[in-house]
C-alpha positions in Angstrom: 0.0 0.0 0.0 1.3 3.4 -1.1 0.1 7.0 0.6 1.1 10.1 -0.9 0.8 12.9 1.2 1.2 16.3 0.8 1.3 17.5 4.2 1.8 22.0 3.2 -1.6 21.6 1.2 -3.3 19.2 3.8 -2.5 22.3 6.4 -3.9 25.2 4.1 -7.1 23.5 3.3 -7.2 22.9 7.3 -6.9 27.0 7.6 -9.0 27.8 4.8 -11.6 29.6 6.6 -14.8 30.4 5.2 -16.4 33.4 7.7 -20.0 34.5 7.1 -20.8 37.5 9.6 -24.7 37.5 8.3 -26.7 35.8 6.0 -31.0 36.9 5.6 -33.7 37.3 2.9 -33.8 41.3 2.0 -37.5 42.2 1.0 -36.0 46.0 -0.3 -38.1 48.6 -2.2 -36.5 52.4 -3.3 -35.1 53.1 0.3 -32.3 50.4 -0.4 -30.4 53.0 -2.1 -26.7 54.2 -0.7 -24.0 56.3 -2.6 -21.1 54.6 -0.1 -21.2 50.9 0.7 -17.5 50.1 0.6 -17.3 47.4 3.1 -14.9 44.9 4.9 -16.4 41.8 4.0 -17.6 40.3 0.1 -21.5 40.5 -0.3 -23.0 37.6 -2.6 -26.7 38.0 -3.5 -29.0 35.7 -5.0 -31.2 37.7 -6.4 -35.0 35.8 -6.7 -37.3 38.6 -7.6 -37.1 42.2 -8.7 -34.5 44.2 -9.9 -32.2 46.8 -8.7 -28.5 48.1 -9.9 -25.1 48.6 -9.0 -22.8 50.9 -10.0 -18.7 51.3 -9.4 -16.7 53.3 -11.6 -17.5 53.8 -14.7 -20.0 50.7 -15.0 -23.4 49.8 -14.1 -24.8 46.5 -13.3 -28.0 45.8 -13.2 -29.4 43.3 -10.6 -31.8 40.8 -12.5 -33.7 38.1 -11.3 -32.1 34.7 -11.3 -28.8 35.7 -11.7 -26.1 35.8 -8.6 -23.4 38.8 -7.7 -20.3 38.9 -6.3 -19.3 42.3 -4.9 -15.7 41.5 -3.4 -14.6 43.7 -0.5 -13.2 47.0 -1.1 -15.1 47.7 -4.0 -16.5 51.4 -3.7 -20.0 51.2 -4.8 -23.2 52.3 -4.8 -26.7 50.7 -4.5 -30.3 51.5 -5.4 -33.6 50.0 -6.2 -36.5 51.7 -8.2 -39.2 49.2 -7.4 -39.1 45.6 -5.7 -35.7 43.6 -4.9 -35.7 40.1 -3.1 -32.8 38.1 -2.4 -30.7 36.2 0.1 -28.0 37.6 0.5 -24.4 36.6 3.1 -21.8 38.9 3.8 -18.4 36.8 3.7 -14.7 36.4 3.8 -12.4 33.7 2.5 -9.6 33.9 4.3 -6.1 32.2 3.9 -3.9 31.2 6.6 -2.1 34.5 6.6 -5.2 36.3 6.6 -4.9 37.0 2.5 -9.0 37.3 2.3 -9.3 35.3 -1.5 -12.2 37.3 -2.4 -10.9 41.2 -2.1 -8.3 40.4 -5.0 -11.4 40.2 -7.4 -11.7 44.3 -7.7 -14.8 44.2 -9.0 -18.3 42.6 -9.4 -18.6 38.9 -10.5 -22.4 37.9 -12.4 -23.2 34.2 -12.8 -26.0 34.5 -14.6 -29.1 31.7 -15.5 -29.1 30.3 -11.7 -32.4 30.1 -10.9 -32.3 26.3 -9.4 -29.1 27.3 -7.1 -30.9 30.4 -5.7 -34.3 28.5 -5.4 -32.1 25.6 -3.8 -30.3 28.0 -1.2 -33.5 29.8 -0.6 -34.8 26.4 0.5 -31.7 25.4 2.6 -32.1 29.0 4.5 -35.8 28.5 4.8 -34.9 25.0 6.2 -33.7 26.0 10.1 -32.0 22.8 10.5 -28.5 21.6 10.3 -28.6 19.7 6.9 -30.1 23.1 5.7 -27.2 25.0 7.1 -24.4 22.5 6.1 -25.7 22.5 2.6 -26.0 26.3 2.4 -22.7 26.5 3.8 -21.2 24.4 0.7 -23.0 26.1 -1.8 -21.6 29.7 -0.6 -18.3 28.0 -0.5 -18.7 26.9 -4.2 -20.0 30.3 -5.2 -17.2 31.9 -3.7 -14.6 29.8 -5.8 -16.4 30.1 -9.0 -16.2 33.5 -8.7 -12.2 33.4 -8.6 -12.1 31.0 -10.7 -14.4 33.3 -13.4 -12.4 36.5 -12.1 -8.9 34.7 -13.5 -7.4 35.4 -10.6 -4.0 34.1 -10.7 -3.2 30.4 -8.9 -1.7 31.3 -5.8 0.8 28.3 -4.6 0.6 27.2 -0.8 2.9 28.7 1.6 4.6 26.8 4.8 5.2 28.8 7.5 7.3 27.9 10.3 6.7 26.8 14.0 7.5 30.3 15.2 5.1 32.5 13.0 2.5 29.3 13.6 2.8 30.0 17.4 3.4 34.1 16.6 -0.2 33.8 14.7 -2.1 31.6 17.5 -0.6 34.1 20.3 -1.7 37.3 18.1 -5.4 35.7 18.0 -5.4 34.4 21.4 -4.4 38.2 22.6 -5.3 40.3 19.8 -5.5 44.0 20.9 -4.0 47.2 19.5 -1.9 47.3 22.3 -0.1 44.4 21.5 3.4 44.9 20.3 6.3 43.3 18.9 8.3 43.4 22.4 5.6 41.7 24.0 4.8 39.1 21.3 9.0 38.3 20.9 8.6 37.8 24.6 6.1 35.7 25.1 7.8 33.3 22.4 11.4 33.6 23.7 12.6 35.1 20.4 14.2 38.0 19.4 11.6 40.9 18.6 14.4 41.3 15.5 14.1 37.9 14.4 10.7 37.5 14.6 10.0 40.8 12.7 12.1 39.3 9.9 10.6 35.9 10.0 7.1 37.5 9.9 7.2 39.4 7.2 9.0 37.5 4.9 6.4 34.5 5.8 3.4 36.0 6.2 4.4 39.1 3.6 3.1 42.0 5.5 4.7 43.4 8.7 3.9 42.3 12.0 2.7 46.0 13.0 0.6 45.9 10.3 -0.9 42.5 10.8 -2.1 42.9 14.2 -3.8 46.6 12.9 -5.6 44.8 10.4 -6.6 41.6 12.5 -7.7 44.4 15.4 -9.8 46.5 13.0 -11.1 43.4 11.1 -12.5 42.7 14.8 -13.5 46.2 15.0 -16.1 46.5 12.0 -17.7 43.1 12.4 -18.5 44.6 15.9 -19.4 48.0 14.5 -21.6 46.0 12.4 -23.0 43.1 14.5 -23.0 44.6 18.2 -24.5 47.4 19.3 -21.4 48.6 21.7 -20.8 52.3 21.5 -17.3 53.1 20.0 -15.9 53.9 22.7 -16.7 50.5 24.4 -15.1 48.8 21.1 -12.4 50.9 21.2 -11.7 50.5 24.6 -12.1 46.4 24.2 -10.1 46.2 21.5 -6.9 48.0 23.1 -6.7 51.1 21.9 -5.9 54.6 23.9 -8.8 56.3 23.5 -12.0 56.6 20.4 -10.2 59.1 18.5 -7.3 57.5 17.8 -9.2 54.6 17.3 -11.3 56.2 15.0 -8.2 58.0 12.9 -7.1 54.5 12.5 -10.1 53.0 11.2 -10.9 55.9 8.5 -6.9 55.3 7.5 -7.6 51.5 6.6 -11.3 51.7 5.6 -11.4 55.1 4.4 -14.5 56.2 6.5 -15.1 56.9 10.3 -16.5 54.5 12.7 -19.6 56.5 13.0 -19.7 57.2 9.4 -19.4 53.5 8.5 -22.2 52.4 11.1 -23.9 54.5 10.0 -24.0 53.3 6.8 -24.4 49.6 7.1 -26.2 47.9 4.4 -27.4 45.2 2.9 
């Protein structure tokens, strides 16, 4: 008996993570409209009924009835509909092990069109309330997700190996993850050189470790923004930071819009 194994690709596919912050059915008529939905996370829709548009750039897209849509995160866009829209819609991530999200790199809005029986079928499975239901929904997001690379041409991407120390660096950052954290404490904490870990991390993981932890910490900080109802002080506070203006210069720098501003603006 002969087993090939292929142990960097067997540990990528284990840190492959799929998060979905929210998942509904949107019954929307004209007050669905917004001139700045950039957001953090990749919206997919599967539009059932209706019809509504997008626009980014210099293009418009028009959201039709039995067709799904990719808008990756990022994308500065805009919204509206003139009528009646329905659809399910998730907001997602794909992230790598690194925290590479798969589906920002797409830069712009993916259409698979004629899927009537897939959104009918994931209709169903949200409809459902029970685990098969969820499980099934779960794979066919997953699936949507990669066709849309996969139709985007985004380029293969081969998988990295990372070593024990930026393995242990990454569980410690997410086990402690605060804006407060720094590279001192982190080299500490693994008995390493805060020099040589700096140059392990970034030539690993590609970004700095500075940066890293700011984008883990504000990643944090918009699904809470979005999913809590914490004042921004109280997620500035939790999160680390020395007070909510500095926390709030930060999060404009990396999202491009105020805390307040971006709550305030949370759609669908």
């Amino acid at each position: 008996m002969i087993i090939e194994r292929n142990s960097p690709f067997a540990r990528e596919t284990e840190k492959i993570n799929m998060h979905i912050s929210d998942i509904a059915y949107a019954y929307l008529d004209r007050n669905w409209n917004n001139k700045n939905a950039r957001a953090a996370y990749t919206r997919i829709y599967y539009v059932h009924r209706g019809r509504g548009e997008i626009a980014y750039g210099d293009r418009r897209v028009a959201l039709l009835s039995g067709n799904i849509y990719i808008i990756p995160a990022g994308l500065d866009f805009s919204y509206s509909c003139e009528d009646s829209l329905e659809k399910l819609y998730c907001h997602v991530n794909l992230f790598c092990y690194n925290r590479t999200d798969l589906l920002s790199d797409l830069h712009e809005c993916v259409v698979l069109s004629d899927r009537r029986a897939e959104i009918d079928r994931a209709i169903a499975c949200w409809r459902a309330g029970d685990v098969q239901g969820a499980l099934q929904l779960k794979e066919m997001i997953l699936r949507t997700a990669t066709e849309a690379v996969t139709a985007a041409g985004r380029p293969h991407e081969e998988i990295r190996t990372y070593s024990p120390l930026i393995r242990a660096a990454v569980t410690y950052i997410e086990k402690n993850l605060r804006a407060d954290l720094t590279a001192t404490a982190l080299s500490t904490a693994l008995f390493v050189s805060k020099s040589r870990l700096q140059k392990t991390f970034r030539t690993e993981m590609g970004t700095p470790l500075g940066q890293y932890i700011t984008a883990r910490v504000l990643t944090v900080a918009e699904e809470k923004l979005r999913l809590s109802r914490h004042t921004i002080r109280e997620i500035s506070d939790s999160l680390g930071f020395c007070d909510r203006f500095y926390f709030s210069r930060v999060f404009a720098a990396h999202f491009g819009i105020s805390p307040a501003k971006y709550r305030k603006n949370i759609s669908l």
